[in-house]
PAPAKOL-17067 format. One line per field, with one value per residue: residue number from 0; residue in three letters; x, y, z of N, C-alpha, C in turn. Coordinates in Angstrom, 2 decimals, decimal comma, always signed. Example, Ala and Ser with C-alpha at 12.3 -4.5 7.8 and 13.67 -1.06 7.14 Angstrom:
# residues 2
seq: (0 / 1) $
type: (Ala / Ser) $
nu: (+13,19 / +12,85) $
nv: (-5,69 / -2,25) $
nw: (+7,80 / +7,08) $
cau: (+12,30 / +13,67) $
cav: (-4,50 / -1,06) $
caw: (+7,80 / +7,14) $
cu: (+13,20 / +12,90) $
cv: (-3,30 / +0,03) $
cw: (+7,80 / +7,87) $
# end
This chain:
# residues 111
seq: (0 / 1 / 2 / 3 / 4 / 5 / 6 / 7 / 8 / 9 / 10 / 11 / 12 / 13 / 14 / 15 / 16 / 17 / 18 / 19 / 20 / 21 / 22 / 23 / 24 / 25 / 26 / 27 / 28 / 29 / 30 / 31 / 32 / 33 / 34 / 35 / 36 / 37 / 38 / 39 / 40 / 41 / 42 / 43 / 44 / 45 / 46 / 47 / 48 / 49 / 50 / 51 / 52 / 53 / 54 / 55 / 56 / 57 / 58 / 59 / 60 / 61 / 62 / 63 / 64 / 65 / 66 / 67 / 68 / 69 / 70 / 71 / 72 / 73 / 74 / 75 / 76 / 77 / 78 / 79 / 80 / 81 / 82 / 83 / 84 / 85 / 86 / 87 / 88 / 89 / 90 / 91 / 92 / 93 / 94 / 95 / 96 / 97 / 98 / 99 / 100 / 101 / 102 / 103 / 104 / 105 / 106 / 107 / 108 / 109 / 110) $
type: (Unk / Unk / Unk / Unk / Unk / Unk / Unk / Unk / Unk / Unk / Unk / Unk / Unk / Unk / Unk / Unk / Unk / Unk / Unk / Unk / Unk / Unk / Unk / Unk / Unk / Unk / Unk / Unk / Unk / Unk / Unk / Unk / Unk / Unk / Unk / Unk / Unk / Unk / Unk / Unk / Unk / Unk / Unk / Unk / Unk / Unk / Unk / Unk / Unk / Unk / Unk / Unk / Unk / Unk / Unk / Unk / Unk / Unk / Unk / Unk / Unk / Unk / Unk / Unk / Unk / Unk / Unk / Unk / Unk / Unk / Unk / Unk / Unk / Unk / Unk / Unk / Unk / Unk / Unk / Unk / Unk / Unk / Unk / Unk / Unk / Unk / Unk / Unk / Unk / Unk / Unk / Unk / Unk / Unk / Unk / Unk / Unk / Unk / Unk / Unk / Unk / Unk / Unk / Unk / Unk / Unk / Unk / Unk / Unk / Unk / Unk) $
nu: (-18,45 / -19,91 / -21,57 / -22,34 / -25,01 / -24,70 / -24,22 / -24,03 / -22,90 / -19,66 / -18,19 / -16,18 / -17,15 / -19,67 / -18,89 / -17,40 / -19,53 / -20,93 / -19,01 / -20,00 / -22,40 / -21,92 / -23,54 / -25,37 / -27,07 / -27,30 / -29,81 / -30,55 / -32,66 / -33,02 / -36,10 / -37,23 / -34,63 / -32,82 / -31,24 / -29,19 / -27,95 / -25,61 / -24,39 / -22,51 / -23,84 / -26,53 / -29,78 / -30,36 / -27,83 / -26,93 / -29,24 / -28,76 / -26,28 / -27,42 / -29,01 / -27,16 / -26,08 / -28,09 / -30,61 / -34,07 / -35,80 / -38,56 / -38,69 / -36,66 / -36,42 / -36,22 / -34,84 / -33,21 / -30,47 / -29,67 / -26,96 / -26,65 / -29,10 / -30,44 / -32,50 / -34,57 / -35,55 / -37,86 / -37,54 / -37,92 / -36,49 / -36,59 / -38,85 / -41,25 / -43,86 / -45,85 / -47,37 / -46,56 / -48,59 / -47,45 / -47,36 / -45,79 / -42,92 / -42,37 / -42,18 / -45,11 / -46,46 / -47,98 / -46,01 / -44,13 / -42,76 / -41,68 / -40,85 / -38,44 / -37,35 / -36,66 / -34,64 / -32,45 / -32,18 / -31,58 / -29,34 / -27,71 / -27,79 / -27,14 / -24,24) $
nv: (-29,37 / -26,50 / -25,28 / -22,51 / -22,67 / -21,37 / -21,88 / -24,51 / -27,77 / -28,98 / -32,20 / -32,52 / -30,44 / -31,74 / -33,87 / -32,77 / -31,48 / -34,00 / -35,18 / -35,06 / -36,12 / -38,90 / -40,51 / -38,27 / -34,93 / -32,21 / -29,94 / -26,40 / -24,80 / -21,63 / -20,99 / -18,25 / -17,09 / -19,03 / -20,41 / -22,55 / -24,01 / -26,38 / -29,10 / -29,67 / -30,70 / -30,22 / -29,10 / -26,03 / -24,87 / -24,57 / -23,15 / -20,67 / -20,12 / -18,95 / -17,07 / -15,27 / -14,46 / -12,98 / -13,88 / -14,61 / -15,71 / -16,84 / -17,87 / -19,79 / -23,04 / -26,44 / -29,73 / -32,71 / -34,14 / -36,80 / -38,01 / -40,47 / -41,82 / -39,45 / -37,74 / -36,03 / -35,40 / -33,83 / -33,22 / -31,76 / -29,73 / -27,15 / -26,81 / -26,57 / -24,82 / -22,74 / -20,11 / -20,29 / -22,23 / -24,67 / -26,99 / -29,13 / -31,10 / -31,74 / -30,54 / -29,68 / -27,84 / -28,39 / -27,28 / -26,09 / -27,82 / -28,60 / -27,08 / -26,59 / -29,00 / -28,63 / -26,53 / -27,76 / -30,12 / -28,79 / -27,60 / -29,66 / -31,93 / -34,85 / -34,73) $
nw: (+38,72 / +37,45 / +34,75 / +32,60 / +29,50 / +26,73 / +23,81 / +22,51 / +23,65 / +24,70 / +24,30 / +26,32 / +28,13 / +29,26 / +30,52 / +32,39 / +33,78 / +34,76 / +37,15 / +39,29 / +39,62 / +38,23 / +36,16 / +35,31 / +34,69 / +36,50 / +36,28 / +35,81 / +33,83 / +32,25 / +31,06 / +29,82 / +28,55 / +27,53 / +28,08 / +29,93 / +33,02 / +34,37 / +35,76 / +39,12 / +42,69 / +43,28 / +42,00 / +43,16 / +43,39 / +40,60 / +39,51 / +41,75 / +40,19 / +37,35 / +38,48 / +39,62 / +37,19 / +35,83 / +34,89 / +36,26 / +38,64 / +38,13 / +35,47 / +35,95 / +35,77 / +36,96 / +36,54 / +35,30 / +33,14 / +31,32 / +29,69 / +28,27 / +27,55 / +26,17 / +27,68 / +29,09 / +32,46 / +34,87 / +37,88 / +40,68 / +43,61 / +43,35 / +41,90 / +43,33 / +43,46 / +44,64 / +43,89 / +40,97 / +39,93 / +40,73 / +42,73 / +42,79 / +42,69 / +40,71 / +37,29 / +35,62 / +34,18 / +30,89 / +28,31 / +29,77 / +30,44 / +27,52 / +26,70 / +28,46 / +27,73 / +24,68 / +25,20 / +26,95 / +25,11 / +22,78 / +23,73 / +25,07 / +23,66 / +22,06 / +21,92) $
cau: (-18,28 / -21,11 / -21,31 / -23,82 / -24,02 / -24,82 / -24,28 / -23,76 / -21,81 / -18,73 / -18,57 / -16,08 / -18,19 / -20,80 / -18,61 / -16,95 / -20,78 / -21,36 / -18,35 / -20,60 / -22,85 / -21,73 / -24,80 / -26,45 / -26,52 / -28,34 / -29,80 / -31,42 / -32,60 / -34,36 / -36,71 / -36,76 / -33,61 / -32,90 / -29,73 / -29,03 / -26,49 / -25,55 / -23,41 / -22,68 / -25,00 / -27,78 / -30,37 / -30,27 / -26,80 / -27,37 / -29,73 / -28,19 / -25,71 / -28,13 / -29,57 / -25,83 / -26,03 / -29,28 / -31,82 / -35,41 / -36,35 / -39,89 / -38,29 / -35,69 / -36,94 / -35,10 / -34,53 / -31,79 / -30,16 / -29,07 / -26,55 / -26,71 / -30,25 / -30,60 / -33,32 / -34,31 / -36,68 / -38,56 / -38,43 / -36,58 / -37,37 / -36,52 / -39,61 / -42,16 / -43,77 / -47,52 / -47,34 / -46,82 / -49,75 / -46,66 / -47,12 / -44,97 / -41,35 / -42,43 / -42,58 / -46,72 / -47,20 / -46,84 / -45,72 / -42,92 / -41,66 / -41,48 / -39,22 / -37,15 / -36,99 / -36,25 / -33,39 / -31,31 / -31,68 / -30,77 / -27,65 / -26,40 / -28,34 / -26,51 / -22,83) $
cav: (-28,09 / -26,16 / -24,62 / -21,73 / -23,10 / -20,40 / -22,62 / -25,86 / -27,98 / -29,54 / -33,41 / -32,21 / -29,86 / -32,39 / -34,91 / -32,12 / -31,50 / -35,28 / -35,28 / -34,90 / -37,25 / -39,33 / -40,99 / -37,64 / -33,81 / -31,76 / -28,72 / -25,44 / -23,72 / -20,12 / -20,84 / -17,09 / -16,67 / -20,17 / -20,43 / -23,25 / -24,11 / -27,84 / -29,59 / -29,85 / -31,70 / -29,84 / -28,02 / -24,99 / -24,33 / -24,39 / -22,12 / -19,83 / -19,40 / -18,47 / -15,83 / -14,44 / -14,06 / -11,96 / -14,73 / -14,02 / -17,45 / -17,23 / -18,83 / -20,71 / -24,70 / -27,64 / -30,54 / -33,28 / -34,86 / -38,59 / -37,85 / -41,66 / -41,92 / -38,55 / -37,65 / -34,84 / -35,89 / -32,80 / -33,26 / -31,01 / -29,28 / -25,68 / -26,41 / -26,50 / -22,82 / -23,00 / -18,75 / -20,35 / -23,22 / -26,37 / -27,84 / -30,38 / -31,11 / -32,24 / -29,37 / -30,11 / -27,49 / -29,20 / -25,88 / -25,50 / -29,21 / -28,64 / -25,68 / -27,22 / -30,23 / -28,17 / -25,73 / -28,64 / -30,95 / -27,89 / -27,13 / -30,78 / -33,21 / -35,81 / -34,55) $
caw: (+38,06 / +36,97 / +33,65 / +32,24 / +28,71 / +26,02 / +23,00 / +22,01 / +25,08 / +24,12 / +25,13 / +27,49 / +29,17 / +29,40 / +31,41 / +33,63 / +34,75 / +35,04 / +38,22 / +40,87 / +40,25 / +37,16 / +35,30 / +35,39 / +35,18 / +37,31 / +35,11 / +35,84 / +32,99 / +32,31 / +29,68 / +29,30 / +28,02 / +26,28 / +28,54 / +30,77 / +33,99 / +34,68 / +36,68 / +40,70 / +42,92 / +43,72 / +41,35 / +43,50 / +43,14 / +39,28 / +40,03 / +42,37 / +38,65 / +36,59 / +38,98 / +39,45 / +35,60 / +35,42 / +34,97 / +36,55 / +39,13 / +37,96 / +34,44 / +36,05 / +36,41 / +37,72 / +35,39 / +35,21 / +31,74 / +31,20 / +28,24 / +27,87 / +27,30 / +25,43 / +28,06 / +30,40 / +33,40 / +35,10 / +39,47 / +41,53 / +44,65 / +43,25 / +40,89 / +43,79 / +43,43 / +44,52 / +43,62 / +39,91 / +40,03 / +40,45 / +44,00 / +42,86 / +42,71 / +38,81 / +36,40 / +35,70 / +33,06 / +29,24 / +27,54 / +30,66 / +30,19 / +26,28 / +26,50 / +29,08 / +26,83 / +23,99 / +25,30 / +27,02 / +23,84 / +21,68 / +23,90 / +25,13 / +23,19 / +20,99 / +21,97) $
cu: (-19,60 / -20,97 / -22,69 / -23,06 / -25,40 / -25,56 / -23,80 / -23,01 / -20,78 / -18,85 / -17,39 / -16,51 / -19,14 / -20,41 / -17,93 / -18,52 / -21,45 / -20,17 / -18,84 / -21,28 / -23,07 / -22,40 / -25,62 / -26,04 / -27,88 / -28,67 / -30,70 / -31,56 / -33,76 / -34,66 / -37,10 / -35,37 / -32,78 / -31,60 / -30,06 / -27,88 / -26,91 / -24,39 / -23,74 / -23,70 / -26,27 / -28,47 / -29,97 / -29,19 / -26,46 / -28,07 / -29,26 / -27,25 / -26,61 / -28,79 / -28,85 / -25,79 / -27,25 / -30,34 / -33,21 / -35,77 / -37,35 / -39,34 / -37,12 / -36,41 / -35,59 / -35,48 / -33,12 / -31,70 / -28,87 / -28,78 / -26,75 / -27,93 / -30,84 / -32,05 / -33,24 / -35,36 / -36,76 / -38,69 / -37,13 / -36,89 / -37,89 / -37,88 / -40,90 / -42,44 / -45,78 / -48,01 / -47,77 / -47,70 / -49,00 / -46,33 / -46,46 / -43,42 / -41,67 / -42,70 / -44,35 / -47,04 / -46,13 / -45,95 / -44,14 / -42,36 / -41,14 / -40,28 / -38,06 / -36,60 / -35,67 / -34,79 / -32,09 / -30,86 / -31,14 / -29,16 / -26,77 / -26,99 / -27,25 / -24,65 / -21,54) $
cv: (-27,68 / -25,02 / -24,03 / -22,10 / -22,13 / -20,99 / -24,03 / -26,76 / -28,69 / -31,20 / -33,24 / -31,38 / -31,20 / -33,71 / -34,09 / -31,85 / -32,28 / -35,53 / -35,91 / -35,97 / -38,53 / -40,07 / -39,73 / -36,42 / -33,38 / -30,24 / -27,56 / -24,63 / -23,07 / -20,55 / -19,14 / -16,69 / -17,77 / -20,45 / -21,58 / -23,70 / -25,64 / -27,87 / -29,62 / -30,79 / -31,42 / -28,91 / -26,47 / -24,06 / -24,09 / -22,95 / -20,30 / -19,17 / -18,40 / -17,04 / -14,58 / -13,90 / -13,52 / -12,73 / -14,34 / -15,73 / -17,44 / -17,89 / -19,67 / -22,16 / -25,61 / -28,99 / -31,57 / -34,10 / -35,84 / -38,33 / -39,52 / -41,84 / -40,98 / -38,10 / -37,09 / -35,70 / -34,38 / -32,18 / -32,45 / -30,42 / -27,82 / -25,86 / -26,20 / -24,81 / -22,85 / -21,47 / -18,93 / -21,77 / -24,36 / -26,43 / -28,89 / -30,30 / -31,39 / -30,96 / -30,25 / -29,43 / -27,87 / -28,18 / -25,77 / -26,55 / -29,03 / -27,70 / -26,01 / -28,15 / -29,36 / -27,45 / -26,77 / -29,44 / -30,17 / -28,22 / -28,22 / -32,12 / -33,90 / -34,90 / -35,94) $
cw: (+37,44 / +36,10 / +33,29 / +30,64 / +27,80 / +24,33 / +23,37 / +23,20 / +24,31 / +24,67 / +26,44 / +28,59 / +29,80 / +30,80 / +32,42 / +34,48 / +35,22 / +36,60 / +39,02 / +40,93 / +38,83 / +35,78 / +34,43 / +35,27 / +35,66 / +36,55 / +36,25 / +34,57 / +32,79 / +30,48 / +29,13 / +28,27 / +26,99 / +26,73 / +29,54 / +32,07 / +34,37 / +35,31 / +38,58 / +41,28 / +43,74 / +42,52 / +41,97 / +43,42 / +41,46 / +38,92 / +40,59 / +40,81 / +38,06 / +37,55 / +39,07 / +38,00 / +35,08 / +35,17 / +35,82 / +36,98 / +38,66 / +36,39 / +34,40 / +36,77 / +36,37 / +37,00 / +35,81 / +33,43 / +31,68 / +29,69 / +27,44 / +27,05 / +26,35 / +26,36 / +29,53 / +31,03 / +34,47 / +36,61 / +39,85 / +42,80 / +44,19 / +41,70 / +42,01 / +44,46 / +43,44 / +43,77 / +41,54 / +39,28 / +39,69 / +41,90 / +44,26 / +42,87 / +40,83 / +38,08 / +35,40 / +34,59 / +31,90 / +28,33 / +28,28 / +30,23 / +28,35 / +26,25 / +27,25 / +28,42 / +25,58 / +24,01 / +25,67 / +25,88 / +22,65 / +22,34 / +24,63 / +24,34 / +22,11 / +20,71 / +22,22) $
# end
């Protein structure tokens, strides 16, 4: 199930977006807007949400979050954007990883 999460996640949100692939969620979020979509088992389809909901891809990055661990990690495919200087699957700039950090640990951290 893949949830666009606004505020705060509930801890049942958090384990309906853990389903797919249960250790883990798979995130996309628009650091523009401070909104995030998790769940299912592909970034892109995360993605694909957030775009349905007015989002802008040039501030949508690809992310996953280990509620266990309390910790986002940064690789995805839908981050490789040579147009925005990240040839990688790793989100590369520190400013982009901080805000991604920031918005998921605001809206599922320590649930």
């Amino acid at each position: 199930m893949i949830y666009i999460v606004r505020e705060k996640a509930t801890a049942e949100q958090i384990q309906e977006m853990m389903q797919a692939l249960q250790t883990y969620v798979k995130l996309a979020v628009d650091i523009e807007r401070g909104i995030l979509a998790g769940g299912g088992a592909m970034h892109a389809d995360c993605e694909g949400v957030l775009l349905e909901d007015g989002s802008r891809q040039e501030f949508i990055w690809g992310a996953d979050w280990d509620p266990n661990a309390q910790q986002v990690t940064f690789e995805s495919l839908i981050n490789i954007r040579s147009r925005q200087n990240n040839p990688s699957m790793e989100i590369l700039d520190p400013e982009i990883r901080q805000k991604v950090t920031e918005i998921t640990v605001r809206l599922l951290g320590s649930v």
